[in-house]
mmCIF file of the C-alpha atoms, coordinates in Angstrom:
data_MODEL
# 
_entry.id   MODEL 
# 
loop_
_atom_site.group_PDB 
_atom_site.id 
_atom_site.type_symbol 
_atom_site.label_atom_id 
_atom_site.label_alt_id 
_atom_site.label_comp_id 
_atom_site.label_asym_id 
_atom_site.label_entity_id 
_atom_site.label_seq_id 
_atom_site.pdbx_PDB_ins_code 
_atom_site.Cartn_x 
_atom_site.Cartn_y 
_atom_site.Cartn_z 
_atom_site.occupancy 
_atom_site.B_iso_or_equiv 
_atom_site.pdbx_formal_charge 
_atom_site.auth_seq_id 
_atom_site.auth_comp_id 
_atom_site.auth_asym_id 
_atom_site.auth_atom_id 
_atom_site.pdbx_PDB_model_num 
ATOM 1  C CA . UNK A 1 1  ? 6.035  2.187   -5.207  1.00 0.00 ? 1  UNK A CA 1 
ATOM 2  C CA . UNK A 1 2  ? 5.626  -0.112  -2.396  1.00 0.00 ? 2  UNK A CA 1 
ATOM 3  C CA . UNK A 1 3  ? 7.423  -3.178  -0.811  1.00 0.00 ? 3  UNK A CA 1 
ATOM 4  C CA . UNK A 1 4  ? 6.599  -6.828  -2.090  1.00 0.00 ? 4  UNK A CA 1 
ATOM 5  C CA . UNK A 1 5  ? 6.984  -9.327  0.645   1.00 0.00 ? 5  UNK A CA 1 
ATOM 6  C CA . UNK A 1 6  ? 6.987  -12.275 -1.311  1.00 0.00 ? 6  UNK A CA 1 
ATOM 7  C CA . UNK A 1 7  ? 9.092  -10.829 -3.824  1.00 0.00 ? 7  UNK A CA 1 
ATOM 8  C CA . UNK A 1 8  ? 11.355 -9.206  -1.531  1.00 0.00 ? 8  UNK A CA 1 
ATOM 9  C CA . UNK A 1 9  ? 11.690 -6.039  -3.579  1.00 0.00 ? 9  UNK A CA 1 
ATOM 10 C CA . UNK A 1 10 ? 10.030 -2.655  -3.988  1.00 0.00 ? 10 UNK A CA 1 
ATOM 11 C CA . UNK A 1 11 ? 7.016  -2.551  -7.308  1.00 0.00 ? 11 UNK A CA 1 
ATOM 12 C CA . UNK A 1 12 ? 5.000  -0.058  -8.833  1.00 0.00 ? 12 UNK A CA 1 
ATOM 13 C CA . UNK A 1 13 ? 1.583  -0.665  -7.184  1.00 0.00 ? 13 UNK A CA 1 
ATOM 14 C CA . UNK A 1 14 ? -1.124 -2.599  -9.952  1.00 0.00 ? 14 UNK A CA 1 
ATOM 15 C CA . UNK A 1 15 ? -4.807 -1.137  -9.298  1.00 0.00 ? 15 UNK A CA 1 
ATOM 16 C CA . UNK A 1 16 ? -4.110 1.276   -6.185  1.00 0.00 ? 16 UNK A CA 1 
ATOM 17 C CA . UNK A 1 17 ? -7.077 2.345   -3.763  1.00 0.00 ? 17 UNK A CA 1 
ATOM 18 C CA . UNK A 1 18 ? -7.546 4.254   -1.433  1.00 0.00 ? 18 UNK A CA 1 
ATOM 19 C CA . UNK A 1 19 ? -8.531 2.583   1.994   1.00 0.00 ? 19 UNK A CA 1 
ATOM 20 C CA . UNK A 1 20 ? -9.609 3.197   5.283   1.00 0.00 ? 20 UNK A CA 1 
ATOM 21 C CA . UNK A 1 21 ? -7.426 0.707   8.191   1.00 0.00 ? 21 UNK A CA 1 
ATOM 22 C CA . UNK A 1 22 ? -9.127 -0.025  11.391  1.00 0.00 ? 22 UNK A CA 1 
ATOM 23 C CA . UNK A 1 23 ? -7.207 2.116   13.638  1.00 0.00 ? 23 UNK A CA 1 
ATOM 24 C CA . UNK A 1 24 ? -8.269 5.105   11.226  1.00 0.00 ? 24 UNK A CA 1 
ATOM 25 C CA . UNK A 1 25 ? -4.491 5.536   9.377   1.00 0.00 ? 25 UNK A CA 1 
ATOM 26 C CA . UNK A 1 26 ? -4.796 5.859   5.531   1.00 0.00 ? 26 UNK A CA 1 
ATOM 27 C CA . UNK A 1 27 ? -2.679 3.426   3.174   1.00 0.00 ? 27 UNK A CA 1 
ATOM 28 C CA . UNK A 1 28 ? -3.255 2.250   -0.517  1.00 0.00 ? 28 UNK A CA 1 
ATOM 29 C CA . UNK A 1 29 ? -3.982 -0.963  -1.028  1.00 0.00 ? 29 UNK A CA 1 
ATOM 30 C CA . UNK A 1 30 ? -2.865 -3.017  -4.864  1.00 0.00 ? 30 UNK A CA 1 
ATOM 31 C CA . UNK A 1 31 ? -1.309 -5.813  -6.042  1.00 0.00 ? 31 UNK A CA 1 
ATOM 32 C CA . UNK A 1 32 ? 2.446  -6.884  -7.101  1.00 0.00 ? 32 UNK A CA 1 
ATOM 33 C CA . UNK A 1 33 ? 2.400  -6.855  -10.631 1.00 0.00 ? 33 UNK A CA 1 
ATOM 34 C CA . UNK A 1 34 ? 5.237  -10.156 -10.505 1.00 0.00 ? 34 UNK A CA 1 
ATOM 35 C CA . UNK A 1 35 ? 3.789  -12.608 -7.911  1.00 0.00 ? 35 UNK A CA 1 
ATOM 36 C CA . UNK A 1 36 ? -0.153 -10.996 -7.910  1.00 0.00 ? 36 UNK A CA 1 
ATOM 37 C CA . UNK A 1 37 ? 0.086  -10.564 -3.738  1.00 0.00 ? 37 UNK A CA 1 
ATOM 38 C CA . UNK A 1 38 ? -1.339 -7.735  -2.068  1.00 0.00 ? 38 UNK A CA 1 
ATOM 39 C CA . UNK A 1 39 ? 0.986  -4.904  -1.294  1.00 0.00 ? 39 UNK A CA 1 
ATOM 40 C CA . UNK A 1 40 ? 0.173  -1.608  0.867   1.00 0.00 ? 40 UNK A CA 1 
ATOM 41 C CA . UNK A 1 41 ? 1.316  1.725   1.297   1.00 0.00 ? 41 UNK A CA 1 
ATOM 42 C CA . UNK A 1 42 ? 1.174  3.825   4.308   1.00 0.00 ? 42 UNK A CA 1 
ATOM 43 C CA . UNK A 1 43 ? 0.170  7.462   3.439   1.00 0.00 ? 43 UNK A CA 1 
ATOM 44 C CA . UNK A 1 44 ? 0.649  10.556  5.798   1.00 0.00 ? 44 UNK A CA 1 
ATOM 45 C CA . UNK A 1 45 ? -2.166 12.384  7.206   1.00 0.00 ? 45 UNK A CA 1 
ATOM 46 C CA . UNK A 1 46 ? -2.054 16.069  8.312   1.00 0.00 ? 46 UNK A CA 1 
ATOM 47 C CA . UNK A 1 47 ? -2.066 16.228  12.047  1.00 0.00 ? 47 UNK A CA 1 
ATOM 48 C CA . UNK A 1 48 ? -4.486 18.879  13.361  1.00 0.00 ? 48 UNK A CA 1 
ATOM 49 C CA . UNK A 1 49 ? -3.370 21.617  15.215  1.00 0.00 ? 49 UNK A CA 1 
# 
C-alpha cells in the first residue's frame, strides 16, 4: 500500500521494485493502478550496531 498524490488516497502498489534513493534509504517504487502516476514507499533498514 502506498499514498497516491494525485489521487489523494492510499493504493495497492502496480509493478513494485526495489530501488536504491540517492541519499542511500531504500523505498519501492510502482505505479497507481487509478491515475497510472508513480507512487513510492519508504522501507526500513536495520541500523547497525
Amino acid at each position: 500500500m502506498a499514498y497516491c498524490v494525485k489521487c489523494k488516497k492510499k493504493v495497492n502498489v502496480e509493478n513494485p521494485q526495489e530501488v536504491t534513493l540517492k541519499n542511500g534509504k531504500k523505498a519501492i517504487k510502482g505505479t497507481c493502478p487509478y491515475c497510472k502516476g508513480t507512487v513510492y514507499v519508504f522501507v526500513k533498514t536495520k541500523v547497525a550496531q
